[in-house]
C-alpha positions as CSV (number, residue, x, y, z in Angstrom):
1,X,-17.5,-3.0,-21.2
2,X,-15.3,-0.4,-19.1
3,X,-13.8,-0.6,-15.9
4,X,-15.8,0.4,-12.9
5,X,-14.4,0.0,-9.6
6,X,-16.9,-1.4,-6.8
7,X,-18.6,0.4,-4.4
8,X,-16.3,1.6,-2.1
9,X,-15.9,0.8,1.5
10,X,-14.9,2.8,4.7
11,X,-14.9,2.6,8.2
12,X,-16.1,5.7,8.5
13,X,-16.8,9.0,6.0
14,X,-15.4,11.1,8.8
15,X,-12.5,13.0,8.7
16,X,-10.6,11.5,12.0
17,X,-7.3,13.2,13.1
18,X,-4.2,11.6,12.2
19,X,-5.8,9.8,9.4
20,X,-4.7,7.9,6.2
21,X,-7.0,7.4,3.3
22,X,-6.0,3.6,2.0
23,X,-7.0,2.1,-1.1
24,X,-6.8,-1.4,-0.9
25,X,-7.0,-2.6,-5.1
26,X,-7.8,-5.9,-5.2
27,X,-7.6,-7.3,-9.1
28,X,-8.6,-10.0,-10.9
29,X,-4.6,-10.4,-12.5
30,X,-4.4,-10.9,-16.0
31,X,-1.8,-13.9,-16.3
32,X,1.7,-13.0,-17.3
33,X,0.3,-9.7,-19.2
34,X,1.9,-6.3,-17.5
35,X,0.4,-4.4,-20.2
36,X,-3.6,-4.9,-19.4
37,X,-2.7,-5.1,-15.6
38,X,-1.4,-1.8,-15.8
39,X,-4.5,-0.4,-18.2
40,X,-6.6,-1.8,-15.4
41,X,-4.5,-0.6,-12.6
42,X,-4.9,3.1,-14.2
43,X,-8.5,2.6,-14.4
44,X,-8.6,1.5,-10.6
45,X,-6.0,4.4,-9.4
46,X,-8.9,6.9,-10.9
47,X,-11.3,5.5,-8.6
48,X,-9.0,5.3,-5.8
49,X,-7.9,9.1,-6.4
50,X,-12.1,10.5,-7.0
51,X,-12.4,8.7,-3.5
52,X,-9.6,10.6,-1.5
53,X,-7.8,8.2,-0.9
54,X,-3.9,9.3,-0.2
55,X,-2.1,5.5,-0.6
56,X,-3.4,2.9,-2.7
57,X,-1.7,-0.5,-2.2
58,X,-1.8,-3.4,-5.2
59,X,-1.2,-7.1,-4.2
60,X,2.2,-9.1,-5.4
61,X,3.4,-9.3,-8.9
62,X,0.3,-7.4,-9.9
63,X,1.9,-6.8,-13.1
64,X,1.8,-11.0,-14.3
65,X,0.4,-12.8,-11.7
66,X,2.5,-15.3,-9.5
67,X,4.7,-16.2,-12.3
68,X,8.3,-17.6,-12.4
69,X,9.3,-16.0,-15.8
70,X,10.7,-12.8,-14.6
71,X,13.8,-13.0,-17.5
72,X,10.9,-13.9,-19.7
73,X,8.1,-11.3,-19.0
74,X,11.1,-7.9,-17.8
75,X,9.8,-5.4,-15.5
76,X,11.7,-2.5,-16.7
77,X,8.2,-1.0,-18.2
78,X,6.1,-2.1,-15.3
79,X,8.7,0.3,-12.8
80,X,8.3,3.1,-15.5
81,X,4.4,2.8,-15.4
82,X,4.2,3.0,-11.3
83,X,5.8,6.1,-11.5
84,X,3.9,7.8,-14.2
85,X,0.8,6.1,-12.5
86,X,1.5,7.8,-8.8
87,X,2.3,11.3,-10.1
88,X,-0.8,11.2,-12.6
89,X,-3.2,10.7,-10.2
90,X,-1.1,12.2,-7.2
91,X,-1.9,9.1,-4.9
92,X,0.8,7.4,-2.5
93,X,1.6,3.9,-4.2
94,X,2.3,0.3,-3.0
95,X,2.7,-2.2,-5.5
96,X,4.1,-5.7,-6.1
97,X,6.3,-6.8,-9.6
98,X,8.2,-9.0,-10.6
99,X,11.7,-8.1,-11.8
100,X,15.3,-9.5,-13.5
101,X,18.1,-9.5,-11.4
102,X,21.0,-11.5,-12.2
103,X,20.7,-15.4,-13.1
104,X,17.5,-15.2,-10.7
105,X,14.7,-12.3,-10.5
106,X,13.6,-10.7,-7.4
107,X,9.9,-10.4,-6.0
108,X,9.5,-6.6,-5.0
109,X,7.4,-4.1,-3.4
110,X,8.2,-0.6,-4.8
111,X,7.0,2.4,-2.9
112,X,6.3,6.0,-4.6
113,X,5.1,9.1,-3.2
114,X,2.6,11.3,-5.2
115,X,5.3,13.0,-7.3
116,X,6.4,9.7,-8.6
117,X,9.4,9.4,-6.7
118,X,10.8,5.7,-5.4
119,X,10.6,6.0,-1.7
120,X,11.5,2.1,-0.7
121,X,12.7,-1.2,-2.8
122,X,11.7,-4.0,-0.9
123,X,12.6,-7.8,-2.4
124,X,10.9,-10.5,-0.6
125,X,12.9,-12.3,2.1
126,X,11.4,-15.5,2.1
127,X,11.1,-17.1,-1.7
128,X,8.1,-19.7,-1.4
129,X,9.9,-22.7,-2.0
130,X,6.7,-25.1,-1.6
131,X,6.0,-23.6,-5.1
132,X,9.7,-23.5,-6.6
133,X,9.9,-19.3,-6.2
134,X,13.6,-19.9,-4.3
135,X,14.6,-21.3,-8.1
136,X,13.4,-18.7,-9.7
137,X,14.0,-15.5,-7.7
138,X,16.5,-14.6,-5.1
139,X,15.9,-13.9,-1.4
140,X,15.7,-9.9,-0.8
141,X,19.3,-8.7,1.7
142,X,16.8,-6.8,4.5
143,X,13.6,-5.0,5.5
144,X,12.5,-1.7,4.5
145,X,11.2,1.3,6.7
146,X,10.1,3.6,4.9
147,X,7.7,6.9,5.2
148,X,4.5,7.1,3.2
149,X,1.8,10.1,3.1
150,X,3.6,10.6,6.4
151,X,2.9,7.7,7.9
152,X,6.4,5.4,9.1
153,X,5.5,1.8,7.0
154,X,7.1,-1.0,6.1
155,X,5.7,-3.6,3.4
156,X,6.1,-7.3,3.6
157,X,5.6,-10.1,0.4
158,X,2.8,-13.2,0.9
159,X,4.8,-16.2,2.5
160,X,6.8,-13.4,4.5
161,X,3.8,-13.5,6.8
162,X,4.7,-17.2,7.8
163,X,8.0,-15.4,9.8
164,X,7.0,-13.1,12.3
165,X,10.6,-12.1,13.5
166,X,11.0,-10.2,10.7
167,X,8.0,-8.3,10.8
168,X,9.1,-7.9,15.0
169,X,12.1,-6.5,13.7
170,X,10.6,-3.2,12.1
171,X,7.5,-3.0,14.9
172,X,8.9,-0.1,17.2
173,X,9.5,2.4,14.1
174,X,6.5,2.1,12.0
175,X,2.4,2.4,12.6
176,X,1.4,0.9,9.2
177,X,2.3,-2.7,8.0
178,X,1.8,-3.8,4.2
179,X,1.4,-7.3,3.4
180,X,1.5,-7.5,-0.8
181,X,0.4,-11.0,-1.6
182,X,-1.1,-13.5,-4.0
183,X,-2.5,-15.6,-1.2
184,X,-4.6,-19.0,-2.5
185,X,-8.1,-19.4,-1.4
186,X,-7.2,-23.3,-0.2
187,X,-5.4,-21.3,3.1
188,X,-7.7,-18.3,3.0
189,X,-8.3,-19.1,6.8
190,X,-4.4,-18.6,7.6
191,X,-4.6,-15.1,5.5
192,X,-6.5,-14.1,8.1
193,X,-5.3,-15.8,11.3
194,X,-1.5,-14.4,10.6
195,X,-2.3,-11.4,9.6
196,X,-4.3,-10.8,12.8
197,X,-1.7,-12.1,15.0
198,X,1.1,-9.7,13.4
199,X,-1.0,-6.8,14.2
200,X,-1.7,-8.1,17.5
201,X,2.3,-8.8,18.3
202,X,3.1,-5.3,16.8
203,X,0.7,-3.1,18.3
204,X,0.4,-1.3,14.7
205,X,-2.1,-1.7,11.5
206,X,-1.4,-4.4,9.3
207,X,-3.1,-4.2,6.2
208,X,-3.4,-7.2,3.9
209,X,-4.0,-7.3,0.2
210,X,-4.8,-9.8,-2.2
211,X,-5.7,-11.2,-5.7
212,X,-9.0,-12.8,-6.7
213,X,-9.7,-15.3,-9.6
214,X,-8.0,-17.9,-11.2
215,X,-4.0,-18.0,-12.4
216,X,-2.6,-19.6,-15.4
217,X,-1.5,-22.2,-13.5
218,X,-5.2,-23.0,-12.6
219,X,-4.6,-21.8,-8.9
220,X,-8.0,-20.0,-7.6
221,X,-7.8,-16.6,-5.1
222,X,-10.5,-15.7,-2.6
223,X,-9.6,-12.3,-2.2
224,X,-9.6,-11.0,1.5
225,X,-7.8,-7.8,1.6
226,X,-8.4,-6.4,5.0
227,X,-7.0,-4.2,7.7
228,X,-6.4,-4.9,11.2
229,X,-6.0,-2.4,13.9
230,X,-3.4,-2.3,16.8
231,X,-5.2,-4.4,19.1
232,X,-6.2,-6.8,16.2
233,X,-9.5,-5.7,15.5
234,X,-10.8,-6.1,12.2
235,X,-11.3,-2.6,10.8
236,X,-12.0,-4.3,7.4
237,X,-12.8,-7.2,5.1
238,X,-13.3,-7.6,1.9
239,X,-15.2,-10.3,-0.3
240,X,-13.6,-11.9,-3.1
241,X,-14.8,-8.9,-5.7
242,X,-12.5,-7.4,-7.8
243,X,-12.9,-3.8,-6.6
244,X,-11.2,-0.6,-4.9
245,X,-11.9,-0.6,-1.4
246,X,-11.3,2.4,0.5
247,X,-10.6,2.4,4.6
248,X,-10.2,5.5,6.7
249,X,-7.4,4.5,9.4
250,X,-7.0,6.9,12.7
251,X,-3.1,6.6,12.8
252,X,-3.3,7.8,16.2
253,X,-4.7,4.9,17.6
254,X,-0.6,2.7,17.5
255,X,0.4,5.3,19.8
256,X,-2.2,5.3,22.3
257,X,-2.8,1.2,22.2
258,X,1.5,1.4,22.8
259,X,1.0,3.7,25.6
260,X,-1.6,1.6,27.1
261,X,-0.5,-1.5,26.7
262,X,3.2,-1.2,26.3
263,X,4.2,-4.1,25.5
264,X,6.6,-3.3,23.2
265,X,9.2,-1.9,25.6
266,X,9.7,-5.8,26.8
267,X,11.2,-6.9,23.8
268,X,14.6,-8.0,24.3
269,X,17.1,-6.4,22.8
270,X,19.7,-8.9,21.8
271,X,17.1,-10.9,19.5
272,X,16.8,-14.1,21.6
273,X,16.3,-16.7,19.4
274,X,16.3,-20.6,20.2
């Protein structure tokens, strides 16, 4: 039976000023199989583009799942295939893969722009060593700010939710934060609270998304890929359905939440730390 994407969600139909189109894909991962992830993802990225949507962001590793065979599984072909992907269906693209670097493999979000072009390499900062990632794949050097369908963005990997400094450390330059993750639903509940609380701290969008089914490893995903706005309101939710889900953000609204309540402006400069 084909591929159809869900019905699609928005916050509103209206064109807004300042606006970004987001398609948040939320898959049901194939385990350790780049080749029908990226079939689907092309199937997905059709949807997205017939929507309007001008970014489309896929969850970690969305090429295997949350696997620790990087040497095993390569990602060579999974890079090739974003690029094609972003320039055939002229969409902004976030995406998650897993990739061989060295003795270990890194955990990266890749950014393109509509022509294809790499616009940020991020590699996960925090390896999740509850699950044995820092054995498998080496902690990323630094952050990444980075410009996407205009918008300043940077993009953030699962467990680097848990660290909020890091996310603190990009907040003054960029009005949209991506959170890539393969989040379990047994701490669905702190999906939600953290992301909600980095928006909050960062007085910028923070949009979160997810997996949904079941891993090889038996490990079960609720889904959850959301957006919250700059005062930490939930501009969206979605159920655990595989589906594109498509969210009209008014950038505008970082600035003047900043300008009201300018928080940010307190921050201290010499990064206080205990």
């Amino acid at each position: 039976m084909p591929y159809a994407p869900s019905p699609t969600a928005t916050l509103t139909r209206k064109p807004v000023p300042d606006s970004l189109r987001l398609a948040l894909i939320q898959p049901d991962t194939a385990w350790e199989n780049p080749e029908a992830n990226i079939k689907k993802a092309d199937r997905m990225l059709s949807g997205a583009a017939e929507s309007g949507a001008t970014v489309a962001a896929f969850p970690e590793m969305f090429t295997t799942g949350f696997s620790m065979k990087a040497h095993a599984i390569k990602g060579a072909e999974a890079l090739d295939s974003l690029s094609s992907l972003a320039s055939k269906h002229n969409i902004n693209l976030l995406a998650g893969v897993a990739s061989a670097s060295g003795l270990q493999g890194l955990n990266k979000a890749l950014a393109y722009d509509n022509s294809g072009s790499l616009v940020a390499d991020y590699s996960k900062m925090h390896p999740f060593s509850f699950a044995d990632e820092d054995k498998h794949y080496s902690p990323g050097p630094g952050t990444a700010v980075f410009k996407l369908a205009g918008v300043a963005s940077s993009v953030f990997i699962c467990y680097d939710l848990r660290f909020p400094e890091v996310f603190r450390s990009v907040a003054r330059q960029v009005k949209v934060i991506y959170v890539l993750a393969n989040w379990p639903a047994s701490r669905h509940d702190h999906w939600h609270a953290l992301l909600k609380a980095r928006a909050i701290e960062n007085q910028c969008f923070v949009a979160g998304v997810n997996r949904t089914g079941a891993d090889g490893e038996g490990i079960a995903y609720a889904g959850g890929s959301c957006v919250y706005g700059p005062f930490g309101e939930e501009v969206f939710l979605a159920d655990e359905s595989e589906g594109v889900y498509i969210v009209d953000l008014d950038i505008s609204l970082a600035d003047s939440t900043r300008s009201r309540y300018p928080f940010l402006k307190d921050m201290r400069a010499d990064g206080f730390s205990i």
